[in-house]
C-alpha positions as CSV (number, residue, x, y, z in Angstrom):
1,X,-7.8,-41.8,45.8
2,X,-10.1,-38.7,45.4
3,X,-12.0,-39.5,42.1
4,X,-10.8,-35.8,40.7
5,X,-7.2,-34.3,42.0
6,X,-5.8,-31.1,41.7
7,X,-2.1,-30.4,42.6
8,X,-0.4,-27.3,43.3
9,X,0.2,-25.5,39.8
10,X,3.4,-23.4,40.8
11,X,6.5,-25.6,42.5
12,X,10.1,-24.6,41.9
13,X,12.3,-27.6,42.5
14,X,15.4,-28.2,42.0
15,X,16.8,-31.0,39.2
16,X,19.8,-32.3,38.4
17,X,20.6,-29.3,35.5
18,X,20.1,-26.2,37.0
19,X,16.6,-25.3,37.8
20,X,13.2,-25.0,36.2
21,X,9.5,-24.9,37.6
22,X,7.7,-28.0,37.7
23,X,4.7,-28.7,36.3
24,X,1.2,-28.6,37.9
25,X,-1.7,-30.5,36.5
26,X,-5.4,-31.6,37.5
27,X,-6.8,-34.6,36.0
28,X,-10.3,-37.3,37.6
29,X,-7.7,-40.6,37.4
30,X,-4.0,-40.9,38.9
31,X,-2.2,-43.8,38.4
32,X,1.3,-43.6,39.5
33,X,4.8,-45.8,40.0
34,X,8.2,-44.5,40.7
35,X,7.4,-41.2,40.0
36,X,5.5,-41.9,36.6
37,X,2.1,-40.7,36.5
38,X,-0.4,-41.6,34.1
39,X,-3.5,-39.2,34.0
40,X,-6.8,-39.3,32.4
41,X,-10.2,-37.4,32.7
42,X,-10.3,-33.9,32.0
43,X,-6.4,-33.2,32.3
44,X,-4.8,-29.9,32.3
45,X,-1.3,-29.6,33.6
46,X,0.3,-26.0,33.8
47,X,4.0,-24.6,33.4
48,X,4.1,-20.9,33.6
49,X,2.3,-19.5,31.6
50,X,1.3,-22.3,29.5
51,X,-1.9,-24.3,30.2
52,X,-2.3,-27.5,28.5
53,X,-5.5,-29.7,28.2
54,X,-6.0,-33.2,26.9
55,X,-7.7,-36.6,26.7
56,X,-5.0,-38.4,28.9
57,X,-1.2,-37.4,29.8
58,X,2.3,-39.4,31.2
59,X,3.4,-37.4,33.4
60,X,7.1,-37.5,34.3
61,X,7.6,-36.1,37.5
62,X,11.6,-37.1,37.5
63,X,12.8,-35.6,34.4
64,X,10.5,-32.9,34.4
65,X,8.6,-33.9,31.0
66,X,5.0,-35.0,30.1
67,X,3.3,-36.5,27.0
68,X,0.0,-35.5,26.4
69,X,-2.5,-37.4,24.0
70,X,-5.8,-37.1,22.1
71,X,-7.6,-33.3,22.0
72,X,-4.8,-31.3,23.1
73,X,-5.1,-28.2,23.7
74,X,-2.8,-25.6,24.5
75,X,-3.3,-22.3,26.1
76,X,-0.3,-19.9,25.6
77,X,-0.1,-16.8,27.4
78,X,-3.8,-16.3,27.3
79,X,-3.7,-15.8,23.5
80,X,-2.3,-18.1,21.4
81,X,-4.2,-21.2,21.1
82,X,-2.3,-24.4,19.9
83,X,-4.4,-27.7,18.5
84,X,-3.0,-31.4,17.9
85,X,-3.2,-34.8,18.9
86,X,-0.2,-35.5,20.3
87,X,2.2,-33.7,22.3
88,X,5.8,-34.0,24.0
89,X,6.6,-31.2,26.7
90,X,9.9,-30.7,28.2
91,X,9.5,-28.7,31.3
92,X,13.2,-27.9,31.9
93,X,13.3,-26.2,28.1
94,X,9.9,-25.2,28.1
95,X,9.6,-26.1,24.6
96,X,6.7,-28.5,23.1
97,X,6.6,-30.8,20.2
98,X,2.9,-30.8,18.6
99,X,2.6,-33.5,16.0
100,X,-1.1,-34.7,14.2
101,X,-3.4,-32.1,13.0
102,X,-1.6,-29.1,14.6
103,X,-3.8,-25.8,14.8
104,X,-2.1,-22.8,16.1
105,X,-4.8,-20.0,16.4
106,X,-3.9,-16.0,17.4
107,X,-4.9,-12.9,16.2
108,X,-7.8,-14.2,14.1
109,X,-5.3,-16.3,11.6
110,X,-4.8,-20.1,11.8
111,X,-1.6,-22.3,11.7
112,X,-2.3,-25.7,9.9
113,X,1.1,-28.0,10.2
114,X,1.6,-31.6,10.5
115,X,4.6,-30.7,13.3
116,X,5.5,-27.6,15.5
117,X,8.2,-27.0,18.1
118,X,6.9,-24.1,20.4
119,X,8.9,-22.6,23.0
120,X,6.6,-20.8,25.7
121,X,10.2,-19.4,26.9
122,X,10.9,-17.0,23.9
123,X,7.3,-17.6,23.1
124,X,7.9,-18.5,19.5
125,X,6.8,-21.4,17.5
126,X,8.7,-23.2,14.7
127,X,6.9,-25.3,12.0
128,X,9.7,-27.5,9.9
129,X,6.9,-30.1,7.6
130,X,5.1,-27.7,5.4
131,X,2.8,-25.0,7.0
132,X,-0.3,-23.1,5.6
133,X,-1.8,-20.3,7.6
134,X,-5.2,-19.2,6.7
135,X,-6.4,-15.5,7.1
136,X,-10.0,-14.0,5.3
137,X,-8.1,-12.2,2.9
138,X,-5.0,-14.6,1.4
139,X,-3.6,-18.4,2.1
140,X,0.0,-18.7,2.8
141,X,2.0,-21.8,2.8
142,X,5.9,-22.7,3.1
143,X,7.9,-25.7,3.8
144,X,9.2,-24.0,7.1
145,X,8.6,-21.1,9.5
146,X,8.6,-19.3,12.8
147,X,5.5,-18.0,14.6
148,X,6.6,-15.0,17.3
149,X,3.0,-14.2,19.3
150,X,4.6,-11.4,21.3
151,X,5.7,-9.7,17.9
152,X,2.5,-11.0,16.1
153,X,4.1,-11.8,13.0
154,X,4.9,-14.6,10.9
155,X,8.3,-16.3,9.1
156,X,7.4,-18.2,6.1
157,X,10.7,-19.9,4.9
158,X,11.6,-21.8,1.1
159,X,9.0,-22.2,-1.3
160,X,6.6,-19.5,0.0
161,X,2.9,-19.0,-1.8
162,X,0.7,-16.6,-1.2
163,X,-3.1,-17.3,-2.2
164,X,-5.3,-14.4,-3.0
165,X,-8.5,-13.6,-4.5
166,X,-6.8,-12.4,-7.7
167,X,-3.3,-13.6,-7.6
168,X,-0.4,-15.3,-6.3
169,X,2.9,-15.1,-4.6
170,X,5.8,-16.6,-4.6
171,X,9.3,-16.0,-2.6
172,X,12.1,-18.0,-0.6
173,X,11.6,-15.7,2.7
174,X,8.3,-13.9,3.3
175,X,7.4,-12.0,7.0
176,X,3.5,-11.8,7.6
177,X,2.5,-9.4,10.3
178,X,-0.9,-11.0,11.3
179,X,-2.8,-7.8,12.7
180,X,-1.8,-5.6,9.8
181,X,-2.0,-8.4,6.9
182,X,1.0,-7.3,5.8
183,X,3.3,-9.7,4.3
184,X,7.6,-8.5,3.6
185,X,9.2,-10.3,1.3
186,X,13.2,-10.8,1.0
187,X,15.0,-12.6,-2.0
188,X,13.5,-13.0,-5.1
189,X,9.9,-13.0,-5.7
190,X,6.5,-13.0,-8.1
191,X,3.5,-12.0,-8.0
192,X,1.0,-13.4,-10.8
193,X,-2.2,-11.7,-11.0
194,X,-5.2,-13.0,-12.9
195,X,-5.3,-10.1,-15.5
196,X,-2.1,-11.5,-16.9
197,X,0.0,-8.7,-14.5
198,X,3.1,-9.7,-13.4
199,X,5.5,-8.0,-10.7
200,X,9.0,-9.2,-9.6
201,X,11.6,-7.9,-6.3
202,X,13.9,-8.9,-4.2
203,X,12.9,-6.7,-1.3
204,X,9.3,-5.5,-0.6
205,X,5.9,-5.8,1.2
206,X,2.9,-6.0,0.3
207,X,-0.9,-5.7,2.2
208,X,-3.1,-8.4,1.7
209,X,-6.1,-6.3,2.4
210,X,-5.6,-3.0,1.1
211,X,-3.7,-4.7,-2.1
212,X,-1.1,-2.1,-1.5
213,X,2.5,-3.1,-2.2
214,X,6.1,-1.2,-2.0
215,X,8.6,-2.9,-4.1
216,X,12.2,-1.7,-3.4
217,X,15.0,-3.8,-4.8
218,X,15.5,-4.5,-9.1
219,X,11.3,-4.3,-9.0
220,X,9.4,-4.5,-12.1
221,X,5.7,-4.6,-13.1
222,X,4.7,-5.9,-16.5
223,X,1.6,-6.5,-18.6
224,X,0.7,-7.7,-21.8
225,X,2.9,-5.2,-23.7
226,X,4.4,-3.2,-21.0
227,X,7.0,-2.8,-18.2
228,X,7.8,-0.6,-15.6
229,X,11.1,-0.5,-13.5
230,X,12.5,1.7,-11.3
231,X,14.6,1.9,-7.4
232,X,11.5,1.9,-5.5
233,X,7.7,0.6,-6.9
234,X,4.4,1.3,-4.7
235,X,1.3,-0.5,-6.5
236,X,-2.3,0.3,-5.4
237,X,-3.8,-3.1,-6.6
238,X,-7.3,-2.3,-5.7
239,X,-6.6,1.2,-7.7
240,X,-4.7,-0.1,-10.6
241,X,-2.7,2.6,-9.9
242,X,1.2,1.9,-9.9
243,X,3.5,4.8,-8.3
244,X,8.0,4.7,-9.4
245,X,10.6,6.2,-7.2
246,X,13.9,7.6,-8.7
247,X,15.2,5.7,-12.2
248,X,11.9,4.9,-13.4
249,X,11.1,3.1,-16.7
250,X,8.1,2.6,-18.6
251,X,8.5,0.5,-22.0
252,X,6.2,-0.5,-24.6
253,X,7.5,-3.3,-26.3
254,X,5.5,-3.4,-28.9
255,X,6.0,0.3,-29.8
256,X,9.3,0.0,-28.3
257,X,9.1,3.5,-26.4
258,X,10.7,4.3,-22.9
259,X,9.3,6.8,-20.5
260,X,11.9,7.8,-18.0
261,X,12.2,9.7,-15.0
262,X,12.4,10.2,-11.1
263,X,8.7,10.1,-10.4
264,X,5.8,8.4,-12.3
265,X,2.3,7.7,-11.9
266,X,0.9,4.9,-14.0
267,X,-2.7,4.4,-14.6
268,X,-4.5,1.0,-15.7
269,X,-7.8,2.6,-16.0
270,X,-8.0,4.4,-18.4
271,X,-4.6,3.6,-19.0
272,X,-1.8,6.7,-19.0
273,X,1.0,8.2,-17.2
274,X,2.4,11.1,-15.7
275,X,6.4,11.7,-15.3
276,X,8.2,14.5,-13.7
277,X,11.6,15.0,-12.6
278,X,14.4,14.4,-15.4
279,X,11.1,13.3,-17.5
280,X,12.0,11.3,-20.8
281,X,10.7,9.9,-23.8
282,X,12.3,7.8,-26.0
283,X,11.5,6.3,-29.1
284,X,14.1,3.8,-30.5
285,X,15.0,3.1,-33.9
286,X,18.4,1.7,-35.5
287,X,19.3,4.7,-37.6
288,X,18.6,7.0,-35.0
289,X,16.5,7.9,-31.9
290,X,14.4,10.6,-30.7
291,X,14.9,11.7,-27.1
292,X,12.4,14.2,-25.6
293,X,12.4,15.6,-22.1
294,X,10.2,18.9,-20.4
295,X,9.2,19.1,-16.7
296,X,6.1,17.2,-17.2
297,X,5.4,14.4,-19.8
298,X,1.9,12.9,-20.0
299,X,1.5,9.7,-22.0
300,X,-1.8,8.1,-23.2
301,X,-4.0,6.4,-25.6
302,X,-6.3,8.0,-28.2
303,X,-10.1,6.9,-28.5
304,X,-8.9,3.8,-30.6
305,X,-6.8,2.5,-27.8
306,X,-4.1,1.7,-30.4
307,X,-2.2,4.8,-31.0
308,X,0.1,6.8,-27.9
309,X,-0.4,9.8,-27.4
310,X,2.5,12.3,-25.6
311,X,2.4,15.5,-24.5
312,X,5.2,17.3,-22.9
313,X,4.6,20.4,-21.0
314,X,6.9,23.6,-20.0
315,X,10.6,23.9,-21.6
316,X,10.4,21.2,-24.0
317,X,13.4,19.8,-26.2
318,X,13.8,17.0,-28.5
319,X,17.4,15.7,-29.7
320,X,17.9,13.8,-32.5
321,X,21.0,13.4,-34.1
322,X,19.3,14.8,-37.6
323,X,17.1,17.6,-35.5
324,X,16.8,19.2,-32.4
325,X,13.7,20.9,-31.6
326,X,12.5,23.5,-27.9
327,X,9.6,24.6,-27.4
328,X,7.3,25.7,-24.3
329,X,5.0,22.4,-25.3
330,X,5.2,19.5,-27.3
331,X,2.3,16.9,-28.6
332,X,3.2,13.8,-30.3
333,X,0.6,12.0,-31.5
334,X,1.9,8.3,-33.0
335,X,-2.0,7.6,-35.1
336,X,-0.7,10.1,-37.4
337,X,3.0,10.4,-36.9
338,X,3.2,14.5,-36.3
339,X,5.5,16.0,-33.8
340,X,3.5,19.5,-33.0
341,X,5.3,22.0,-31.2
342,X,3.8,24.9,-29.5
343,X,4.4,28.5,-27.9
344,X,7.9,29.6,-28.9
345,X,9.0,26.5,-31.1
346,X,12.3,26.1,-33.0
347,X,13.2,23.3,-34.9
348,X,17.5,22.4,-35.8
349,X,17.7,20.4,-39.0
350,X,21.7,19.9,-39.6
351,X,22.4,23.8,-40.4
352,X,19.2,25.4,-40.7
353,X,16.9,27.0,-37.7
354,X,12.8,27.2,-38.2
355,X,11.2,29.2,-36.2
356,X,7.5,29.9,-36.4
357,X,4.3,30.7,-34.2
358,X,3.8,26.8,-34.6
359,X,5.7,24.3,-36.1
360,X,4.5,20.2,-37.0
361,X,7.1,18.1,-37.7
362,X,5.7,15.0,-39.9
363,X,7.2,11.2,-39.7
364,X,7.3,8.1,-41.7
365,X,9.2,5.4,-40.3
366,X,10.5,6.9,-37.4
367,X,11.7,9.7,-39.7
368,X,11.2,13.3,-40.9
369,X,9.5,14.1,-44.3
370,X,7.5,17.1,-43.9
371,X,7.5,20.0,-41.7
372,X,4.2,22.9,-41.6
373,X,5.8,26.2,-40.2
374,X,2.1,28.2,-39.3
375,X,2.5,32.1,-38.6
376,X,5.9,33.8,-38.3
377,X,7.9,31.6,-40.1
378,X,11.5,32.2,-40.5
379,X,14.5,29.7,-41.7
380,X,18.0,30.5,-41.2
381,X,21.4,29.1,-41.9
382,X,24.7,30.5,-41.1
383,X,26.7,31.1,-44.6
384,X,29.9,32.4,-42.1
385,X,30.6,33.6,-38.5
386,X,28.7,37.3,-39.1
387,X,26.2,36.2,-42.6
388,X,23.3,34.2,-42.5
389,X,20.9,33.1,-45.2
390,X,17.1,33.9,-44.1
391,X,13.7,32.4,-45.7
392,X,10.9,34.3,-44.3
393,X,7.3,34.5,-45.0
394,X,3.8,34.0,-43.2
395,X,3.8,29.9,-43.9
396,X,6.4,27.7,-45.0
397,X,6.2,23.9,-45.8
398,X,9.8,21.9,-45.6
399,X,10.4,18.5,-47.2
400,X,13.1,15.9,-46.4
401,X,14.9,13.5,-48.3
402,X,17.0,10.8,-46.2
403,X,16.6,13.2,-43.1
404,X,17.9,16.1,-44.9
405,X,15.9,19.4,-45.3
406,X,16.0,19.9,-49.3
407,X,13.1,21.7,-50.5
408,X,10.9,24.7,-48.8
409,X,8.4,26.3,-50.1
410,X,7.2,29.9,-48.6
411,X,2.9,29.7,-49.3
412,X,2.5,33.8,-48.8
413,X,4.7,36.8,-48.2
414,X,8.1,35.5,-49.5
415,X,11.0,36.8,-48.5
416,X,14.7,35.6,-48.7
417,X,18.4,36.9,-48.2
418,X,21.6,35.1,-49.7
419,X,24.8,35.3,-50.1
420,X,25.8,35.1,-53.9
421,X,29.4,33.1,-54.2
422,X,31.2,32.7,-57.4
423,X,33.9,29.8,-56.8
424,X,33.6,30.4,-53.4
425,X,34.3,34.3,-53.5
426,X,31.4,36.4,-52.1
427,X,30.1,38.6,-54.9
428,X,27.0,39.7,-53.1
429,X,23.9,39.6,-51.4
430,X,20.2,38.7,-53.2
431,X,17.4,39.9,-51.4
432,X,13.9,39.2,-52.9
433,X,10.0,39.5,-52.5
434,X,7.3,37.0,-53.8
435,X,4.3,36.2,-53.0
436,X,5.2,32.4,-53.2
437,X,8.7,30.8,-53.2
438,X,10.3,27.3,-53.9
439,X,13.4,27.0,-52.6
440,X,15.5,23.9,-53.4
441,X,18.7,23.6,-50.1
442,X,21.9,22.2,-51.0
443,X,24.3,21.1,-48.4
444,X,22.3,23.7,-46.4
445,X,22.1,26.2,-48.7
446,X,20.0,27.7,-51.0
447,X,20.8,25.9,-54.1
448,X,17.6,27.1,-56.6
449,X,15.0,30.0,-56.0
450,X,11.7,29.6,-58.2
451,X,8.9,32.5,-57.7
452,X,5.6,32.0,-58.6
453,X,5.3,35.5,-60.2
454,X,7.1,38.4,-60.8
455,X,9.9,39.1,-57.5
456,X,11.1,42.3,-56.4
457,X,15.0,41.1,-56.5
458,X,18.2,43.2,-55.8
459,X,21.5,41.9,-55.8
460,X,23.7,44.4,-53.1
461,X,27.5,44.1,-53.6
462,X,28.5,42.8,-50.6
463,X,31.2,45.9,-50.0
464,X,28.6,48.3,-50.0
465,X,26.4,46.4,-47.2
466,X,25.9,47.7,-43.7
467,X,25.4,45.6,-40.6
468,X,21.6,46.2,-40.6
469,X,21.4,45.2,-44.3
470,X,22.3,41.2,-43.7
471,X,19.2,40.8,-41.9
472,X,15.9,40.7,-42.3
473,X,13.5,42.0,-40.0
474,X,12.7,39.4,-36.3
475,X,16.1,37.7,-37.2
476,X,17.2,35.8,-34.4
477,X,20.5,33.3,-34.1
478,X,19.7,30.6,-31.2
479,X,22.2,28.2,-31.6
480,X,23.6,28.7,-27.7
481,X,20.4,27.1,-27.0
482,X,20.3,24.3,-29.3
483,X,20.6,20.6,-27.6
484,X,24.2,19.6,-28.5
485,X,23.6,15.8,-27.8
486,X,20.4,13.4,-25.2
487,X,22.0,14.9,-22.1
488,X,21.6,18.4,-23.1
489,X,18.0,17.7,-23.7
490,X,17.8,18.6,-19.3
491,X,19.6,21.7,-19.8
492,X,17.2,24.3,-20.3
493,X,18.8,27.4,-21.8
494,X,16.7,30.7,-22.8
């Protein structure tokens, strides 16, 4: 016998069931009986488009089948490269069984598995023991999977981890595309970064080189103090830069705030966010909450890194079920408590309007207490359906008591107009000048007038007033654009 042997690769024979090629091989030592071959030396034996190479190998020539031991080595399609020690071939299934040290090897990434089924028909691999596959940028492991070479992707199946520089994975069905890096993730599943992030869905991908993840199914990321939900999530890792799609939520627990709308950008560095599209703030309280919406709301922290700052830009409004506010832009600052409204303000406080050039609204607790009217100043409250009293002067100051506007005081060119009732009969109407004014409000009403010095008062008989006499001069009624309840707040109304 010729001390090396080499057999026709390519035969297709017919067997018992139906018809499959046999398999070719090459070996230095044949020993054979009964159609049993044992072969040893530098074996390879071929099926299609399989090549396999090995210390030694019984070949079964009648049913078609071969088992190859020591160094095997598997050449699939001319690209995927299969390591183990011990291998059973069936050549009418075309489909392998590596066991010991199994290595599969394409695209730069490595299979490590104790066992793998591989079926050079569909060209796909199965690994049913626990598998890890090793790539430069992340370690993945899961108690099964499927390998498809053609497709170049992986499926990692029940107890999946992911391994990366900075954080870890976990899901029950994972899909890692080995040329992009990109792992898809279905079911539920956690991420756990080293800077105490955390991010959970039920449908997303994520790149393990870029660090760039979309998140598309009840997603959320959250930090120390802070969460952020919404239908669709995009995170830029690398960036610190998280992106929310339609429904978006950003909450501070510790200030307990929310940040809504349909588009967000959130930034870890330094950290703040931008929100358009149905853009919301919220700041909750069990008496009563604050709801403020424009077409642009930009939230941050001041130097201190303690304190929130928000700033709301173009058609502002604030509802509160104790105030209402609009404006063409709104700054709250939460270090100080002051609501500052600018370019157009008005402020609702049950009955009465403010308007003013600016207007800061000051909080304790959530709550209103003090309220700076700066240039312009005017208060008004409607006495019936065609009289209103009217505070005007250059700057006003307005104190609360249990959220109720009960005390203003006019700081320089005072002037007011009331209606005078005597047991609820109009008698007539005071108008008066002063330099400075305290006015005391009742049930939203002047209840007490106090003038620093001398007024210039008249009290008009209400029979002899004209229409142009019940109002002072820039009067304005804008209660058709007042928020009626936190919907409203996104109707913008001029």
């Amino acid at each position: 016998m010729s001390k090396f042997l080499y057999f026709i690769l390519f035969c297709t024979v017919g067997f018992g069931v139906g018809y499959a090629q046999k398999i070719g091989f090459r070996c230095e030592s044949q020993i054979g009986v009964n159609g049993i071959d044992l072969l040893t030396g530098n074996v390879a034996l071929k099926q299609g488009n399989t090549i396999v190479y090995c210390n030694k190998a019984e070949l079964n020539r009648n049913s078609n089948t071969f088992v190859a031991y020591g160094n095997v080595h598997v050449v699939q399609n001319g690209t995927t490269d299969i390591y183990s020690e011990l291998l059973n071939w069936d050549g009418n299934t075309e489909m392998g069984r590596f066991s010991d040290n199994v290595r599969l090897v394409d695209d730069g990434k490595t299979l490590f598995t104790p066992n793998l089924d591989f079926n050079s028909q569909t060209n796909s691999g199965y690994f049913y023991n626990g598998g890890k596959v090793v790539d430069k940028d992340a370690t993945l492991t899961s108690k099964s999977g499927n390998y498809y070479p053609s497709e170049k992707f992986y499926i990692f199946r029940d107890k999946v981890v992911v391994t990366g520089t900075d954080y870890v994975l976990y899901s029950d069905t994972l899909r890692y595309y080995t040329q992009t890096s990109k792992a898809q993730v279905f079911g539920p599943t956690h991420i756990y970064g080293k800077d105490s992030a955390y991010c959970y869905t039920e449908n997303g991908w994520y790149d393990t080189q870029t660090e760039l993840g979309q998140f598309n199914k009840n997603s959320f990321f959250r930090n120390n103090q802070q969460k952020m939900w919404g239908d669709t999530l995009v995170y830029e890792r690398k960036n610190g830069i998280a992106r929310g799609f339609n429904n978006v939520v950003l909450w501070d627990s510790i200030q307990n705030i929310f940040v809504k709308g349909n588009r967000m950008v959130y930034y870890k560095n330094p950290e703040h966010a931008i929100v358009t599209n149905k853009a919301q703030f919220i700041q909750a309280d069990k008496k009563d909450t604050m709801y403020l919406h424009a077409d642009t709301l930009y939230t941050e922290y001041d130097s201190s890194g303690v304190y929130r700052i928000v700033k709301a830009y173009k058609r502002a409004r604030i509802f509160r079920n104790d105030l209402q506010a609009k404006s063409d832009s709104i700054v709250y600052s939460m270090k100080d408590s002051v609501i500052h409204l600018y370019k157009l303000p008005i402020v609702w406080s049950e009955g009465n309007q403010v308007t003013a050039d600016k207007i800061e609204v000051y909080t304790q607790n959530k709550r209103p207490y003090k309220m700076e009217m700066i240039n312009s100043s005017f208060i008004s409250s409607k006495e019936d359906e065609i009289r209103f009293n009217q505070i005007k002067g250059k700057n006003m100051t307005g104190y609360f008591k249990d959220n109720h506007l009960y005390l203003i005081i006019v700081n320089s060119n005072g002037e007011t107009l009331y209606f005078a009732k005597d047991k609820e009969k109009l008698i007539g109407m005071n108008k008066a000048e002063g330099s400075k004014i305290k006015i005391y409000i009742k049930k939203n009403k002047p209840e007490k007038i106090l003038f620093f010095s001398k007024p210039i008062a008249v009290l008009h008989p209400i029979e002899k007033l004209k229409p142009e006499d019940i109002v002072l001069k820039d009067f304005k009624w804008f209660e058709h654009i007042r928020p009626k309840d936190k919907n409203d707040i996104f109707e913008w109304r001029e």
